[in-house]
N, C-alpha and C positions, 0 to 999 in steps of 0.2 A: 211068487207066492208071498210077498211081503203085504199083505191086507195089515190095513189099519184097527188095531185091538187097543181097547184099554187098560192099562197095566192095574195094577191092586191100587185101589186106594185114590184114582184116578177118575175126575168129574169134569163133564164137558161143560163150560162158562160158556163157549159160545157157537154158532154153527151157522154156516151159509153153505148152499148145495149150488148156488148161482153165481161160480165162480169161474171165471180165467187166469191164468198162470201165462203172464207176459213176460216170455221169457229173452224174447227179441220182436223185432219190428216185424215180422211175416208168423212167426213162429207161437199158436197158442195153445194150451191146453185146457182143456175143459174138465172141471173137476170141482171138488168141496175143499172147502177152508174152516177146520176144526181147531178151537182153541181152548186146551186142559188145563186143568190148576199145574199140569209139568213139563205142558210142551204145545207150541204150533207146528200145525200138522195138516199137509195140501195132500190129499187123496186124490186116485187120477179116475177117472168115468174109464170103465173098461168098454173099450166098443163092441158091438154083438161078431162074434166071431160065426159064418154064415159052413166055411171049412172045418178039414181037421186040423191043418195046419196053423189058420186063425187062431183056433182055440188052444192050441198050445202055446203059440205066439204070447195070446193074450195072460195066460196063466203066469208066462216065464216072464213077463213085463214086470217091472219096478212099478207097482200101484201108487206107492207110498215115496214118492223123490224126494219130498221135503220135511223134515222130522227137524224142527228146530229146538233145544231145551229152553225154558222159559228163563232160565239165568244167561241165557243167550241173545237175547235180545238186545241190541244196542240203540235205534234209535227206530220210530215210527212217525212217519208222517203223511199225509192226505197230497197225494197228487195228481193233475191232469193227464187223459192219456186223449188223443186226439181231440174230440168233441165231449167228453164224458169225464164228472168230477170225480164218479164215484172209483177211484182207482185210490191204492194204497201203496206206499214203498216201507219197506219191512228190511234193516239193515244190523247185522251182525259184522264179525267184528272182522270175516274175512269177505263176505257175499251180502249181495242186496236182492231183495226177489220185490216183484212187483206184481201187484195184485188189481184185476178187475173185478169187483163185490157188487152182490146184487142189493143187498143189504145198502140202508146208507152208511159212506165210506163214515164219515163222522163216527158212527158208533162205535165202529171196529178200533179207529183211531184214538179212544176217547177208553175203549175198554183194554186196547196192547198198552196204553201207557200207564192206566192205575196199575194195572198189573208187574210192570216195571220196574216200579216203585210200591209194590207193596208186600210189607215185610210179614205181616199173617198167611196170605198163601207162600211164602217162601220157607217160612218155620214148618207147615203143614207137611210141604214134602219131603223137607227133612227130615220130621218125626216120621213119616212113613216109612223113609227110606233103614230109620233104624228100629225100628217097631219088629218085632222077632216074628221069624216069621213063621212056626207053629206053636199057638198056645197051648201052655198043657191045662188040665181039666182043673178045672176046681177042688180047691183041697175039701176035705167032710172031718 
């Protein structure tokens, strides 16, 4: 039951649904690749569950494996994966995930790295994160 939600205060910059999660040489996952002003975030395709057992399978499945925080990010770069450019390597400071985008890789690569380095969405989260979190009414 870990489905992908947007916390308060939280806006999606980028989104591809025409993604694979390479996570080794045989081994792929089909899913989206969602990037917030507070985190990158690889959603996983639930397959149709046709049983009962399916369906609980699929319910008790980790949707959500990759929750990266966006001050996490170490380094991104545009790489080949067999015959196809459009693939991304996405590296923090203890894992690397590798991504095939339907989207061209360029952009991805072009909009993880402002992001990076930029210090307005980084203050944003901050101030959200200390922004109270029930106002009270208006004085009269």
């Amino acid at each position: 039951m870990n489905d992908f939600v947007l916390q308060p205060s939280e806006k999606i910059l980028k989104e591809d649904r025409q993604v694979l999660w390479l996570k080794s040489w045989l081994a792929k996952r089909p899913g989206r690749l969602v990037f917030t002003t507070q985190r990158l975030v690889f959603v996983v395709d639930k397959p149709p569950g046709f049983t009962a057992s399916q369906l609980i399978a699929n319910e008790l499945a980790n949707s959500v494996p990759i929750d990266i925080p966006r001050d996490a990010l170490e380094a991104v770069e545009q790489v080949k994966h067999r015959k196809s450019d459009n693939a991304i390597l996405i590296k923090t400071e203890s894992e690397s995930f590798k991504f095939l985008v339907g989207a061209p890789a360029k952009s991805w690569e072009s909009t993880l790295r402002e992001a990076m380095h930029d210090d307005k969405v980084a203050l944003e989260h901050v101030l959200a994160r200390l922004a109270p979190k029930d106002r009270p009414p208006p004085y009269r």
